[in-house]
C-alpha positions as CSV (number, residue, x, y, z in Angstrom):
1,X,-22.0,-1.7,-16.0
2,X,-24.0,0.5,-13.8
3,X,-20.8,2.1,-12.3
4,X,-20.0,3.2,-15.9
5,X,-23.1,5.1,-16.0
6,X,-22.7,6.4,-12.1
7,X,-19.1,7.7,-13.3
8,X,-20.3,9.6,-15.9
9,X,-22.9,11.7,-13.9
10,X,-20.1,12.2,-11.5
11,X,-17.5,13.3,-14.2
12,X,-20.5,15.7,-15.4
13,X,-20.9,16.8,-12.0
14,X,-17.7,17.8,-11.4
15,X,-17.3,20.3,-15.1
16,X,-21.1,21.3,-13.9
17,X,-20.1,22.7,-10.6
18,X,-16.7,24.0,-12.2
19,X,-18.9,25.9,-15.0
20,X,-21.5,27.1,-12.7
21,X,-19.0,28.1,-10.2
22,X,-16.2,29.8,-13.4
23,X,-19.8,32.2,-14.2
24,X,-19.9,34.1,-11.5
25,X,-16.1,34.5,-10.4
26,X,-14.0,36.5,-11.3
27,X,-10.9,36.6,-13.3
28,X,-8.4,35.8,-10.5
29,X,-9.3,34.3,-7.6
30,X,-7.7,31.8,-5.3
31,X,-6.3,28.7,-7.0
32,X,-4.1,27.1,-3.9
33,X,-4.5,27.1,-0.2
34,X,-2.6,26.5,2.6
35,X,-3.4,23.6,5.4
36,X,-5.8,26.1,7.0
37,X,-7.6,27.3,3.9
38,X,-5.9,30.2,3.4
39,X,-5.1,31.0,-0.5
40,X,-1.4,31.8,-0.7
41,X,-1.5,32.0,-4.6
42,X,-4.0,33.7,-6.6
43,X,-4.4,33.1,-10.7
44,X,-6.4,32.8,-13.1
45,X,-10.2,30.6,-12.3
46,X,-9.8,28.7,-15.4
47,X,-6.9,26.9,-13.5
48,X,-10.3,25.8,-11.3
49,X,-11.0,23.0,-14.5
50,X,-7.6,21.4,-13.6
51,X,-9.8,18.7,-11.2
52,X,-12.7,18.1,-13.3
53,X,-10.2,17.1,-16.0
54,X,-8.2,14.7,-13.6
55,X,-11.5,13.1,-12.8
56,X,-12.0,12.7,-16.5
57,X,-8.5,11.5,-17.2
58,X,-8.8,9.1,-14.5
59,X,-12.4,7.4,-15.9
60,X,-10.0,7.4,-19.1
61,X,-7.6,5.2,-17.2
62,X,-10.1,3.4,-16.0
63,X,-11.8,2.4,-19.1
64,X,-8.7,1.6,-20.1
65,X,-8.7,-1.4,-17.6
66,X,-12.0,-2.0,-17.5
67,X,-11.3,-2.9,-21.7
68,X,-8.3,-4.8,-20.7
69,X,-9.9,-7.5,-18.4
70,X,-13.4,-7.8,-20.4
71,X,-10.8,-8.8,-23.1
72,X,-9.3,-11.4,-21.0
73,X,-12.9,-12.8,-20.0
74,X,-13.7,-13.2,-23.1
75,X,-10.6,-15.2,-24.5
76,X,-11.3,-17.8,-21.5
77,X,-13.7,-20.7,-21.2
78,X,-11.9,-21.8,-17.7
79,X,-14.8,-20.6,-15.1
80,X,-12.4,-20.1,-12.1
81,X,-10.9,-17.5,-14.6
82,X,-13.9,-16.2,-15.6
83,X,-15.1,-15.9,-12.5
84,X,-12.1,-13.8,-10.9
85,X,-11.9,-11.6,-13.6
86,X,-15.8,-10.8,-13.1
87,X,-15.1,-10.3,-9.0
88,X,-12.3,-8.3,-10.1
89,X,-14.0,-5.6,-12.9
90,X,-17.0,-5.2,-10.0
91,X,-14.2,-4.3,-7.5
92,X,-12.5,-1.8,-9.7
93,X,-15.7,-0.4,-10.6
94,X,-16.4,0.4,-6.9
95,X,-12.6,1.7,-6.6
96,X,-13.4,3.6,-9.9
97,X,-16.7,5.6,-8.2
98,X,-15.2,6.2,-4.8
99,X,-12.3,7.9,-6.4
100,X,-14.1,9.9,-8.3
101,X,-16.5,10.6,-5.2
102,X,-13.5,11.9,-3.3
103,X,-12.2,14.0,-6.0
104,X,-14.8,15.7,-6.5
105,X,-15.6,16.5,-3.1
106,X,-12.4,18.0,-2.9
107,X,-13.4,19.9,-6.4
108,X,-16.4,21.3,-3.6
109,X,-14.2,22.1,-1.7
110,X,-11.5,24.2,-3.8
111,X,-14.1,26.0,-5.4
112,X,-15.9,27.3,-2.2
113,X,-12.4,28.6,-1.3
114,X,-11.7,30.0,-4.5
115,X,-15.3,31.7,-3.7
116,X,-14.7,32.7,0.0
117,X,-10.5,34.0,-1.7
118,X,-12.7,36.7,-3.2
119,X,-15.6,37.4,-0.9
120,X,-14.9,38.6,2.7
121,X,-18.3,37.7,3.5
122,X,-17.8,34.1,2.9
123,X,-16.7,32.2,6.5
124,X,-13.4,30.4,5.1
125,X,-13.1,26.3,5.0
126,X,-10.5,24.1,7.1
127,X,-9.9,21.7,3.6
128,X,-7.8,19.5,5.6
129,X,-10.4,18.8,7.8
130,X,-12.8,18.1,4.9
131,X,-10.4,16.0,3.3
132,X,-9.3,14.1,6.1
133,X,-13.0,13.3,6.9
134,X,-13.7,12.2,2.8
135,X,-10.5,9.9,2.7
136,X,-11.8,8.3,5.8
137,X,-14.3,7.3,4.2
138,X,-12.9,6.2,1.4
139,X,-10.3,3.9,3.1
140,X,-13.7,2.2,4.8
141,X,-15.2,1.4,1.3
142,X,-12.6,0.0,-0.4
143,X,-11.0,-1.5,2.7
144,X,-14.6,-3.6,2.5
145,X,-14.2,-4.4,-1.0
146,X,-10.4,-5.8,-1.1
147,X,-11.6,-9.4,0.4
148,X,-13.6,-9.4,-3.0
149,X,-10.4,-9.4,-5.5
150,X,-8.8,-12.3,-6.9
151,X,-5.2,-11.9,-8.0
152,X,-4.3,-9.4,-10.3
153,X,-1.5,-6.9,-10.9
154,X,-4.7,-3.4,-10.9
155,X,-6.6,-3.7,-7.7
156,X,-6.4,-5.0,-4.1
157,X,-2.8,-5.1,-2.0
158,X,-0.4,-5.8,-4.3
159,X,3.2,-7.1,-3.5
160,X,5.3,-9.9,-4.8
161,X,4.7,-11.6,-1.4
162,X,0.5,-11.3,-1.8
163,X,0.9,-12.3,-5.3
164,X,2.4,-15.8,-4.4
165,X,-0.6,-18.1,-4.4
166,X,-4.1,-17.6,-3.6
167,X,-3.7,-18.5,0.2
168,X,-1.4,-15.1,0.6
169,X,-3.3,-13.0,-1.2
170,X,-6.7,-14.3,0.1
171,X,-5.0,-14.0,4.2
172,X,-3.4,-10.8,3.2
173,X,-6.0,-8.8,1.6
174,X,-8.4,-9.8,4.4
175,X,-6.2,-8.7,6.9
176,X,-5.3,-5.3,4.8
177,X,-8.8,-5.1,4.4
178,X,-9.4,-4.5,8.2
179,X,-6.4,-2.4,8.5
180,X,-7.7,0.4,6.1
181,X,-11.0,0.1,7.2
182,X,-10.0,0.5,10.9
183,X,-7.3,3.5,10.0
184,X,-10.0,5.0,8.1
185,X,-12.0,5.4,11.0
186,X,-9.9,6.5,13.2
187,X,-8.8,9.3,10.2
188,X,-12.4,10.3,9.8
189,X,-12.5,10.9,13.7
190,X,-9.6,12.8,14.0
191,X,-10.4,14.9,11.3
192,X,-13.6,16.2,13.3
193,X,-11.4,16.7,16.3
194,X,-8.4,18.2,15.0
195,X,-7.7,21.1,12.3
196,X,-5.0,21.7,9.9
197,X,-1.6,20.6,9.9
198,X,-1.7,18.2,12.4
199,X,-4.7,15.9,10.1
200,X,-1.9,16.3,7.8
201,X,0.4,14.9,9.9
202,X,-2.1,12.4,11.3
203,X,-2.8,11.6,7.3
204,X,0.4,11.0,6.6
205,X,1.4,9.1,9.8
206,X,-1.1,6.7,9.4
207,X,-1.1,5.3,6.1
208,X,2.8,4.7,6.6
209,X,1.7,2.8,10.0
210,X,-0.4,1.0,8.4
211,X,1.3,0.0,4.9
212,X,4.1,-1.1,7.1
213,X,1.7,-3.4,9.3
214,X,0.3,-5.0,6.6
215,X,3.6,-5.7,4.7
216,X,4.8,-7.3,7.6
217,X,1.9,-9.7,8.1
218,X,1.8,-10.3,4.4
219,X,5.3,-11.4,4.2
220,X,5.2,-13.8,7.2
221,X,2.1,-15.1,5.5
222,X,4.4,-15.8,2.5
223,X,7.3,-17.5,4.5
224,X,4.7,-19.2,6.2
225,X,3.5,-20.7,2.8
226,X,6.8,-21.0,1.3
227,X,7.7,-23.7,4.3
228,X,4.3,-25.5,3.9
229,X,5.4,-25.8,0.8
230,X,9.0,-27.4,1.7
C-alpha cells in the first residue's frame, strides 16, 4: 500500500529531525512547555526521542490492523465483504498518515522550543496555536474520509447505535463527517486568531460540542430505524 511506504518516510522523518536536532543541543534543555511556549521543566534532550517513538509505536499498531483485516479479505469470497474491508484498509491508511502528519508536526514543534529553551536569540513559539491550526486540519481530512467506511469496530464513528445496520452507520457517519469537517475549520480559524489557553479551551469545548451533536443525531437515527423496523 502506498500509505505503508508514505508512513515509513514519515516515521524516518520524525527520528531524522530528532537526531539532527539531539547533535547540536545540549545536554538539558527544555522537554515541556506551558500553553504559551514557555518551558517549565527542563531534562535531559534524549527525553526529545519520546515522540518519534510514539509515531513508531503507533505505525506498529497500525500494522497490527492493517494484518488483521487483510486476513479477513482473504478468508472471504462474499464481494460485499470484500469490498468493505477494501474501503475500510484505504480509510485507515489515510487515518494512519494524517496521524502521523500531526505528530510529527508537533515533534517540529517541541524541538524548536527545546531549541529557543536554550537560545535567547531564538523568538519563542505559541505551540497551542500551532497545534490548534494542525488538528484543524486533521479533523477536515478525516472528517472527508468517514463517509468512505463500512462498518467496523477500528475506524469511522463508532457507537452501538451507528453499528446497528448499514442505514445508521451510513446516515451517521455522513452527518459526523460534516460535523468534524465543519468544527475543524472553525478550530483552524481560531487558532490564527487567538493564542494560548483560550485555543485550549476552544480545543477542548469543541470536540465535546460536537461528539455530543453527533451522538444525538445518531441515536435518533437508530430509534428511527428501530420503528421502521416494528
Amino acid at each position: 500500500m502506498k500509505t505503508r511506504i508514505i508512513n515509513i518516510i514519515l516515521v524516518t522523518l520524525a527520528f531524522a529531525m530528532t537526531a539532527l536536532a539531539l547533535s547540536i543541543l545540549p545536554d538539558v534543555v527544555g522537554v515541556h512547555f506551558d500553553i504559551h511556549g514557555n518551558p517549565d521543566r527542563f531534562g535531559s534532550k534524549y527525553e526529545l526521542l519520546i515522540l518519534p517513538l510514539t509515531v513508531l509505536v503507533m505505525q506498529v499498531v497500525f500494522e497490527i490492523v492493517f494484518a488483521y483485516l487483510k486476513r479477513s479479505l482473504d478468508k472471504t469470497d462474499d464481494e460485499k465483504v470484500r469490498a468493505e474491508a477494501t474501503s475500510n484498509l484505504k480509510q485507515i491508511g489515510i487515518v494512519s498518515v494524517v496521524t502521523s502528519v500531526v505528530f510529527i508536526f508537533v515533534n517540529a514543534f517541541t524541538l524548536y522550543a527545546s531549541y529557543s529553551s536554550v537560545s535567547v536569540s531564538s523568538p519563542s513559539v505559541d505551540i497551542m496555536k500551532c497545534i490548534g491550526i494542525i488538528i484543524g486540519l486533521a479533523l477536515v481530512i478525516m472528517g472527508d474520509r468517514m463517509p468512505k467506511t463500512r462498518i467496523n469496530s477500528i475506524v469511522g464513528f463508532r457507537l452501538p447505535w451507528t453499528m446497528y445496520n448499514d442505514v445508521t452507520w451510513r446516515k451517521s457517519n455522513l452527518f459526523a463527517s460534516y460535523v468534524m469537517m465543519l468544527t475543524g475549520i472553525i478550530l483552524a480559524i481560531c487558532a490564527l486568531i487567538f493564542e494560548g489557553i483560550v485555543i485550549s479551551i476552544i480545543i477542548i469545548s469543541l470536540i465535546i460540542v460536537s461528539a455530543l451533536i453527533c451522538t444525538l443525531y445518531a441515536y435518533s437515527v437508530y430509534k428511527k430505524e428501530k420503528n421502521n423496523e416494528n
